[in-house]
N, CA, C and O atoms as a GROMACS GRO file, in nm:
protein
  396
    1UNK      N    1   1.857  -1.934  -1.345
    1UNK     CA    2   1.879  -1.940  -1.203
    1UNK      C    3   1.781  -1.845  -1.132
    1UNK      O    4   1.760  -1.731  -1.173
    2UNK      N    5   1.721  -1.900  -1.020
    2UNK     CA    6   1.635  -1.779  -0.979
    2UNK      C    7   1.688  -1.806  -0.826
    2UNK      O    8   1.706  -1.904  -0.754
    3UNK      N    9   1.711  -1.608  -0.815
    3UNK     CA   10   1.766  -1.612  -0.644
    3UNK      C   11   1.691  -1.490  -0.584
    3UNK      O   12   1.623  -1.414  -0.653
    4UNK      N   13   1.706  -1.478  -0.467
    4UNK     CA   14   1.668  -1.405  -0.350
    4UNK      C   15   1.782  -1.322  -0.371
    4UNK      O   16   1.893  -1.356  -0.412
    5UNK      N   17   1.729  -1.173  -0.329
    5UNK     CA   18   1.920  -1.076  -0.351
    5UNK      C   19   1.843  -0.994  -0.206
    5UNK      O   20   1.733  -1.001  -0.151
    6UNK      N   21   1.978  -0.912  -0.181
    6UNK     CA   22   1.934  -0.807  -0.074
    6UNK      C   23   1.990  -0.670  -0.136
    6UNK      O   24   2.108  -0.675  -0.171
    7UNK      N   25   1.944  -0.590  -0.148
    7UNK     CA   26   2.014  -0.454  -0.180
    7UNK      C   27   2.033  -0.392  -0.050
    7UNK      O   28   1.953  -0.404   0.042
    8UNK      N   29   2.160  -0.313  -0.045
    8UNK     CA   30   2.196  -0.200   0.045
    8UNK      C   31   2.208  -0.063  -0.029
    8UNK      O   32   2.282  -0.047  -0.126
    9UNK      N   33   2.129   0.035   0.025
    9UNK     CA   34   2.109   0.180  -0.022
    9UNK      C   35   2.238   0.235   0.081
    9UNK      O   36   2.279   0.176   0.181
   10UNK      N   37   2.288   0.365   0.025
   10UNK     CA   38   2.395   0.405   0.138
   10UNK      C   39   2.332   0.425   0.275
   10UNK      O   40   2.398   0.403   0.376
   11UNK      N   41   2.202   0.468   0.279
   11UNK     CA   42   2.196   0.518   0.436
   11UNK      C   43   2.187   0.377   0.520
   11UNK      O   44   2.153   0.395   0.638
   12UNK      N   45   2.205   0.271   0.492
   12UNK     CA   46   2.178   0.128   0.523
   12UNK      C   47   2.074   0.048   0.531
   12UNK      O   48   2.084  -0.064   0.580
   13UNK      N   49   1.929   0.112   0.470
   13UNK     CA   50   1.804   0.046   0.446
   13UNK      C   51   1.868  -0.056   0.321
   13UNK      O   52   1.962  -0.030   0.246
   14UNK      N   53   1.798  -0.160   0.327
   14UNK     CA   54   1.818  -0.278   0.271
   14UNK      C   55   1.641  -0.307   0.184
   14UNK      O   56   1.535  -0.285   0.242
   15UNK      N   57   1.649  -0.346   0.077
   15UNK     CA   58   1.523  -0.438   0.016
   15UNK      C   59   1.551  -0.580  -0.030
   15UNK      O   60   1.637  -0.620  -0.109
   16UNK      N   61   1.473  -0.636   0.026
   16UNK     CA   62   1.477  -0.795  -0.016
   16UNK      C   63   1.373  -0.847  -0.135
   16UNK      O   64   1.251  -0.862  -0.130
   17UNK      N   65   1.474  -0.870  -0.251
   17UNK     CA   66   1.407  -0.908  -0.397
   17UNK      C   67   1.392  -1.052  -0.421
   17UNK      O   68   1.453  -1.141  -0.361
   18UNK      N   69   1.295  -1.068  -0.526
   18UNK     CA   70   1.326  -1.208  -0.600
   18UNK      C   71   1.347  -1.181  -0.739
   18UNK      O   72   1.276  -1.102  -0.800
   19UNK      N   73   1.440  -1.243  -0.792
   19UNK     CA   74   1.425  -1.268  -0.960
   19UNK      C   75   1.400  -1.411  -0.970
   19UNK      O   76   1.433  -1.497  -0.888
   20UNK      N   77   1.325  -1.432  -1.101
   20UNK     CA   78   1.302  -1.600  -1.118
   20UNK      C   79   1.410  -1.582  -1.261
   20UNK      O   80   1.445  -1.695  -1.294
   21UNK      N   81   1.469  -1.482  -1.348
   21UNK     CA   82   1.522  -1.497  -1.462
   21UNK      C   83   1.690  -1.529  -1.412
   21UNK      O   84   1.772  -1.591  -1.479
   22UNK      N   85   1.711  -1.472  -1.283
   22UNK     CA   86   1.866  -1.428  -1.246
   22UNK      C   87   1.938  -1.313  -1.350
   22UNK      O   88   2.031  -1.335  -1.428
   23UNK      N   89   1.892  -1.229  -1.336
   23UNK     CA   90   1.922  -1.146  -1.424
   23UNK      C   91   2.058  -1.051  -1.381
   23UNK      O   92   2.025  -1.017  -1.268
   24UNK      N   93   2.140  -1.013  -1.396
   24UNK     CA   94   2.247  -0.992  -1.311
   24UNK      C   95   2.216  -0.805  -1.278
   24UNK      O   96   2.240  -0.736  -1.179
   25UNK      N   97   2.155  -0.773  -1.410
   25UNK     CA   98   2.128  -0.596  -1.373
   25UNK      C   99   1.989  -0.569  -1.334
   25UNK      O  100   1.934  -0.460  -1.352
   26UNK      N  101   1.927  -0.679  -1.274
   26UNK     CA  102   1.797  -0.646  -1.251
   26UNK      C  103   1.804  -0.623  -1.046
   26UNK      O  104   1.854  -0.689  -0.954
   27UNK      N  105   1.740  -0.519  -1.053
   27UNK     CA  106   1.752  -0.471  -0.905
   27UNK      C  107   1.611  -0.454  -0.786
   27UNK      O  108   1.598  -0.417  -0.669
   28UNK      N  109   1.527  -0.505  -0.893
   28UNK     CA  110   1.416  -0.500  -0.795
   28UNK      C  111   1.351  -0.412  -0.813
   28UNK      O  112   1.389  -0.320  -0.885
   29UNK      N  113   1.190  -0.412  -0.732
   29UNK     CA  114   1.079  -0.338  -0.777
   29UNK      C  115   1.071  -0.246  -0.636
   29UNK      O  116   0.964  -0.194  -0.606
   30UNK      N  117   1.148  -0.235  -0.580
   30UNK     CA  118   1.118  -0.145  -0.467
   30UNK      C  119   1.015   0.026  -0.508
   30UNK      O  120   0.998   0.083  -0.615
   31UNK      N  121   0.974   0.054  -0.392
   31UNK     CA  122   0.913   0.217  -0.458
   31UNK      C  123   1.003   0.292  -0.436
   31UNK      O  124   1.056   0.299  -0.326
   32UNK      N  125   1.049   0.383  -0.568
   32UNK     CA  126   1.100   0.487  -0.600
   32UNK      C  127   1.116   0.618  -0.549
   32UNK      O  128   1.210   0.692  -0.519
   33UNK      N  129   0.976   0.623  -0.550
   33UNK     CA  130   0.948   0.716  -0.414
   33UNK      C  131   0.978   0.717  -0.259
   33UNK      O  132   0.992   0.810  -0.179
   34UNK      N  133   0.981   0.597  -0.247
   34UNK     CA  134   0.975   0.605  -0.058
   34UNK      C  135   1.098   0.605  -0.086
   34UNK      O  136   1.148   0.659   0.013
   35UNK      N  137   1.203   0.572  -0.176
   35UNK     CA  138   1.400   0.561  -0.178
   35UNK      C  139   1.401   0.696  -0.170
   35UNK      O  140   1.462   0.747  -0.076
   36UNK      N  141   1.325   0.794  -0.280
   36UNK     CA  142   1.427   0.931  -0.273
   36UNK      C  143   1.401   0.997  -0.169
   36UNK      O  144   1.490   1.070  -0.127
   37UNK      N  145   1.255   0.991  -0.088
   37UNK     CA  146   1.238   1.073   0.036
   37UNK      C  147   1.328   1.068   0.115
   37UNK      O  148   1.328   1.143   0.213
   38UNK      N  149   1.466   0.944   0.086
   38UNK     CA  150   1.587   0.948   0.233
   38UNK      C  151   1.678   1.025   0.174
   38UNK      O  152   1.762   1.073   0.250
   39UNK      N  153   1.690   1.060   0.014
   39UNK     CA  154   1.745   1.142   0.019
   39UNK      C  155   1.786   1.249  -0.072
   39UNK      O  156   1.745   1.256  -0.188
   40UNK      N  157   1.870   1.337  -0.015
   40UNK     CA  158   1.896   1.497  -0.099
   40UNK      C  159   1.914   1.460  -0.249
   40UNK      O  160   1.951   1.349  -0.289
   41UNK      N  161   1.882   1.565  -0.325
   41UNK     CA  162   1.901   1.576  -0.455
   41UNK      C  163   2.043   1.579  -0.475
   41UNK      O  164   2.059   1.513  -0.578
   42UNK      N  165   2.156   1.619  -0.434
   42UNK     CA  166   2.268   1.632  -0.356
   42UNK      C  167   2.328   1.499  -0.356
   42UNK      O  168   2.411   1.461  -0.440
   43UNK      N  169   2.283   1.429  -0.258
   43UNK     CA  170   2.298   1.249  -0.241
   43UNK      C  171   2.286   1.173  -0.364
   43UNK      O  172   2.368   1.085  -0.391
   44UNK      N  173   2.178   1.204  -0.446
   44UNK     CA  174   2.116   1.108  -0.520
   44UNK      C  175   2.215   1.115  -0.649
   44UNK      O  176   2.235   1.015  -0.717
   45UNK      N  177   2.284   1.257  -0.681
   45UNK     CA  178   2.415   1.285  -0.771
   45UNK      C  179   2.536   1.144  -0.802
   45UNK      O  180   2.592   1.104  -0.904
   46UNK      N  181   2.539   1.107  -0.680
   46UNK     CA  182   2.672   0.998  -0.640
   46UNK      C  183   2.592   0.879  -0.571
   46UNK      O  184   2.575   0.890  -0.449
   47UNK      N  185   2.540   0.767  -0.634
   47UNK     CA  186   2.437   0.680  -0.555
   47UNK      C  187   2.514   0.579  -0.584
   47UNK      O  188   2.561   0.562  -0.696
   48UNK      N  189   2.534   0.504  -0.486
   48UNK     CA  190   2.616   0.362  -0.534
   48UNK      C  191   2.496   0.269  -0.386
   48UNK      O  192   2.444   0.296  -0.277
   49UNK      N  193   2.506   0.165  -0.475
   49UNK     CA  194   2.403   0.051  -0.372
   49UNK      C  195   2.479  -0.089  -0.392
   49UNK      O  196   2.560  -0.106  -0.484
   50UNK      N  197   2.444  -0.190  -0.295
   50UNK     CA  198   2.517  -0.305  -0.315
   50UNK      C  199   2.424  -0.408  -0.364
   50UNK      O  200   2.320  -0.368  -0.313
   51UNK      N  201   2.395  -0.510  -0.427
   51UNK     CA  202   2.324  -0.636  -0.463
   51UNK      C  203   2.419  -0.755  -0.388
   51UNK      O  204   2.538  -0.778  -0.411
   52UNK      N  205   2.344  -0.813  -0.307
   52UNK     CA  206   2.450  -0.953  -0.259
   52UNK      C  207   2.352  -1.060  -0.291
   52UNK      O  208   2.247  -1.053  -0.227
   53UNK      N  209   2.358  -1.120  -0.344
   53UNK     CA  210   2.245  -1.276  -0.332
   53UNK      C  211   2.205  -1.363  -0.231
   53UNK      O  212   2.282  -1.459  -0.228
   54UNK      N  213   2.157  -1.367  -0.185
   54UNK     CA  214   2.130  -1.435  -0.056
   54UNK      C  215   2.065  -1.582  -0.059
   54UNK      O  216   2.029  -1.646   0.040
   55UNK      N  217   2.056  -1.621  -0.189
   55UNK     CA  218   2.025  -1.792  -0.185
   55UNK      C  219   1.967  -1.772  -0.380
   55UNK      O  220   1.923  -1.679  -0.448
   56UNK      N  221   2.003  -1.925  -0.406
   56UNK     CA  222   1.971  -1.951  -0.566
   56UNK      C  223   1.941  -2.078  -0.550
   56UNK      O  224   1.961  -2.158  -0.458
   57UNK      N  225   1.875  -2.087  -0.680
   57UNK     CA  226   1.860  -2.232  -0.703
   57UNK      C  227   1.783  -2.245  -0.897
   57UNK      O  228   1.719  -2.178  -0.978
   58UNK      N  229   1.839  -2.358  -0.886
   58UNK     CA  230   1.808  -2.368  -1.030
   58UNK      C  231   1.671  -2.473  -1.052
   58UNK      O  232   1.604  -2.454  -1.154
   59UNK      N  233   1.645  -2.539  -0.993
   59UNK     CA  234   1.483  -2.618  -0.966
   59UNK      C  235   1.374  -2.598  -0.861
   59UNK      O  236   1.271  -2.663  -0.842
   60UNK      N  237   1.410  -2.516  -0.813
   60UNK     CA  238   1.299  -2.466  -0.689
   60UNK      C  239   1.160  -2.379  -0.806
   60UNK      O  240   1.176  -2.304  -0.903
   61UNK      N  241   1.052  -2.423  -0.754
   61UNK     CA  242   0.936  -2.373  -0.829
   61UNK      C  243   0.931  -2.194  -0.768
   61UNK      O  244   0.972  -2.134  -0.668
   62UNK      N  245   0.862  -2.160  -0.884
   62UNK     CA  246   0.814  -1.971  -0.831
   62UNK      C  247   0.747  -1.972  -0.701
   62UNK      O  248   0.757  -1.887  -0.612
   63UNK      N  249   0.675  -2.085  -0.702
   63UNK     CA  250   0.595  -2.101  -0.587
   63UNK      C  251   0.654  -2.074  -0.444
   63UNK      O  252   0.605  -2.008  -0.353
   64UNK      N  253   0.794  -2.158  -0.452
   64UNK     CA  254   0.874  -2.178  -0.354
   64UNK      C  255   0.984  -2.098  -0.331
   64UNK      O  256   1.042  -2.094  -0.222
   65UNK      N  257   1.031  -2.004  -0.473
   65UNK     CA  258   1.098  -1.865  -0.442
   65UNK      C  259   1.019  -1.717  -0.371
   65UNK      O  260   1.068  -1.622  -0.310
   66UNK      N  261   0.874  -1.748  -0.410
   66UNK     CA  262   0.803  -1.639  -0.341
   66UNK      C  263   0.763  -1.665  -0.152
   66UNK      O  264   0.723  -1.584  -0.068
   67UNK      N  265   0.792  -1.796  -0.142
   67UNK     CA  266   0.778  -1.813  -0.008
   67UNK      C  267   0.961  -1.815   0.018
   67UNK      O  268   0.959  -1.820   0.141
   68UNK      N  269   1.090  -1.814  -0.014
   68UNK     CA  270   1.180  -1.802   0.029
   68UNK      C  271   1.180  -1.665   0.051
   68UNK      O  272   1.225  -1.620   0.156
   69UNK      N  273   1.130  -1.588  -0.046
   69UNK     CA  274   1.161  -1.423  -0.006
   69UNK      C  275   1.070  -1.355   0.109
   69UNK      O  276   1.112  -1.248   0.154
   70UNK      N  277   0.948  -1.406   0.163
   70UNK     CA  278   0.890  -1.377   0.231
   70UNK      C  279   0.972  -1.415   0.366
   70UNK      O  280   0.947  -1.345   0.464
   71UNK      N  281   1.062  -1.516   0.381
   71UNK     CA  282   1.124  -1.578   0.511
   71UNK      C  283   1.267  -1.497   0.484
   71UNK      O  284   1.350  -1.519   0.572
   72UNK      N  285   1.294  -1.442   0.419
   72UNK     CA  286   1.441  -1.340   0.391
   72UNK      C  287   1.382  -1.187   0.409
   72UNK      O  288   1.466  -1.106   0.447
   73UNK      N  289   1.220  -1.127   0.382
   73UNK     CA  290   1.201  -1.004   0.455
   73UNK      C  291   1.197  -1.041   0.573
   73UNK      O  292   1.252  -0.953   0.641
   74UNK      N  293   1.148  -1.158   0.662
   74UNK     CA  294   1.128  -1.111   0.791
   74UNK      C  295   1.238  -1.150   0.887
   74UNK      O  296   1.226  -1.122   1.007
   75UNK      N  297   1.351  -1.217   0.835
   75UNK     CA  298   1.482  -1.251   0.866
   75UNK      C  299   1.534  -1.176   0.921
   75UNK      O  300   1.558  -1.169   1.041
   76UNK      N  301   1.570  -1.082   0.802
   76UNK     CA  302   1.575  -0.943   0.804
   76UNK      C  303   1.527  -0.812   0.824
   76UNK      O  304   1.583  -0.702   0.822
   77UNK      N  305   1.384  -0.857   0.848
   77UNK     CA  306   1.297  -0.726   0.884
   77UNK      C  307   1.298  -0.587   0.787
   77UNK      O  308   1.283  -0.468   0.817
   78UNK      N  309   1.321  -0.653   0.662
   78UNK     CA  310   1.324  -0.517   0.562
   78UNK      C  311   1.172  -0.443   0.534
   78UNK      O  312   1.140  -0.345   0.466
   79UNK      N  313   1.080  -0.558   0.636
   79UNK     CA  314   0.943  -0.459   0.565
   79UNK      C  315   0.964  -0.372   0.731
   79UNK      O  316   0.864  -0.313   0.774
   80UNK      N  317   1.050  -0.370   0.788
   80UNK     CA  318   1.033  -0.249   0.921
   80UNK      C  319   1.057  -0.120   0.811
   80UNK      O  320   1.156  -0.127   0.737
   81UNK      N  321   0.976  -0.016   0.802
   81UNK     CA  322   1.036   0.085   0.729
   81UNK      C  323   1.167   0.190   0.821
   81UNK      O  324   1.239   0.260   0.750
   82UNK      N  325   1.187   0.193   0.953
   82UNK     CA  326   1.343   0.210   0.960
   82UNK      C  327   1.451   0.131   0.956
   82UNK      O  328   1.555   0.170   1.010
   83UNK      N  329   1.445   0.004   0.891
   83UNK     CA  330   1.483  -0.085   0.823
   83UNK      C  331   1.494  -0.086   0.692
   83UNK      O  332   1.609  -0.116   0.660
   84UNK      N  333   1.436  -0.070   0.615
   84UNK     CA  334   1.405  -0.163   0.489
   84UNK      C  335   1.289  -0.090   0.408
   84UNK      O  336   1.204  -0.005   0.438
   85UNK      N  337   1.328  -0.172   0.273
   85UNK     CA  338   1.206  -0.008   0.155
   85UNK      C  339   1.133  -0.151   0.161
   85UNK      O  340   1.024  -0.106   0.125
   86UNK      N  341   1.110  -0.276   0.177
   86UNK     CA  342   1.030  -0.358   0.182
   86UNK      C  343   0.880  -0.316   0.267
   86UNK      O  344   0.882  -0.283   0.386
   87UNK      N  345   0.735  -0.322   0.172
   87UNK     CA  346   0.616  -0.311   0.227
   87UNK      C  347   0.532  -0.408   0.243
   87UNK      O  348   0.431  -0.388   0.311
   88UNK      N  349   0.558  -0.536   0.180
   88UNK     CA  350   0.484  -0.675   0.221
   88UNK      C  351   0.628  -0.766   0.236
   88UNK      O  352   0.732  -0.786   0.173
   89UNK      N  353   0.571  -0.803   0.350
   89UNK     CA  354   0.407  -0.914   0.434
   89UNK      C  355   0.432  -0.739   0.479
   89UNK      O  356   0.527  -0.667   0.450
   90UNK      N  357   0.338  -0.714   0.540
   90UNK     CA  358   0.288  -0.606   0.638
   90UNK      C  359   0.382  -0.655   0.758
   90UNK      O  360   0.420  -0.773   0.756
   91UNK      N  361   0.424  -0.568   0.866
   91UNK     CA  362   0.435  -0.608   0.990
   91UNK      C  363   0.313  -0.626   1.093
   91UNK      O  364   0.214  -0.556   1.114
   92UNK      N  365   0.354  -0.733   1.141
   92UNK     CA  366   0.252  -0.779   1.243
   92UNK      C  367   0.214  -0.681   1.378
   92UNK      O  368   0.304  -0.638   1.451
   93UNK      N  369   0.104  -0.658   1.398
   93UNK     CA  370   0.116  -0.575   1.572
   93UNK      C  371   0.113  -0.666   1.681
   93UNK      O  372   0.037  -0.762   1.686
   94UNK      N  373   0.192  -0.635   1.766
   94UNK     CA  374   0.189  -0.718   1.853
   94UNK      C  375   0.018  -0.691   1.956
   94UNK      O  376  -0.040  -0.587   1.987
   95UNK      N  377  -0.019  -0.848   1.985
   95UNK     CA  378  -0.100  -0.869   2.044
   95UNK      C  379  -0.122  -0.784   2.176
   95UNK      O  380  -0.030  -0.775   2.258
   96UNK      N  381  -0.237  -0.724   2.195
   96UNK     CA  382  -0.254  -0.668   2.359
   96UNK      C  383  -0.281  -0.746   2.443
   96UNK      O  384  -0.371  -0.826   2.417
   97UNK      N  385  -0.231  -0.749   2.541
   97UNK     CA  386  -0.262  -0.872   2.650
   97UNK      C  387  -0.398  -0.802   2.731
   97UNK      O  388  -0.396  -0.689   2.780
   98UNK      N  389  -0.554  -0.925   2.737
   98UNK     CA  390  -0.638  -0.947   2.752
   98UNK      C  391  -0.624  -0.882   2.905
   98UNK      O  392  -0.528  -0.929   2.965
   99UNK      N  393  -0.705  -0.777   2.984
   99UNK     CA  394  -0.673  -0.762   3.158
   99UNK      C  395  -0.752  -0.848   3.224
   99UNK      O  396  -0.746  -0.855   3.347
   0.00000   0.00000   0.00000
């Protein structure tokens, strides 16, 4: 089964994963680093996070799970970093209007 998941960290940043195996303890490649900078050594003692799945499928190509997860970061906006440990797609800048 390969699905799209969302993780929730306690402070409420979210990352949006793909697995193509469905692996049930697999949690994603987020950076490690940018997670502990939110928090205390203190915090990190007692860490509980949530996994929810957010879509599966059992015949959809890789092709077409890597473009579902790209439309579930920006759904969600997990690549905003006060949002989300998500760093691709990049966020877009908004256009300057021409004077």
């Amino acid at each position: 089964m390969k699905v799209i998941y969302k993780i929730t960290y306690p402070n409420g940043k979210i990352y949006i994963g793909k697995d193509l195996t469905g692996t049930l303890n697999y949690f994603g490649s987020a950076n490690s680093k940018l997670i502990e900078q939110d928090f205390t050594p203190e915090e990190q003692r007692d860490f509980t996070i949530r996994k929810e799945l957010l879509w599966e499928s059992e015949t959809a190509s890789d092709t077409a799970v890597n473009q579902k997860e790209v439309e579930f970061i920006r759904q969600y906006s997990s690549n905003n970093p006060a949002i989300g440990y998500n760093r691709w797609p990049t966020l877009q800048k908004p256009q300057q209007a021409s004077i």
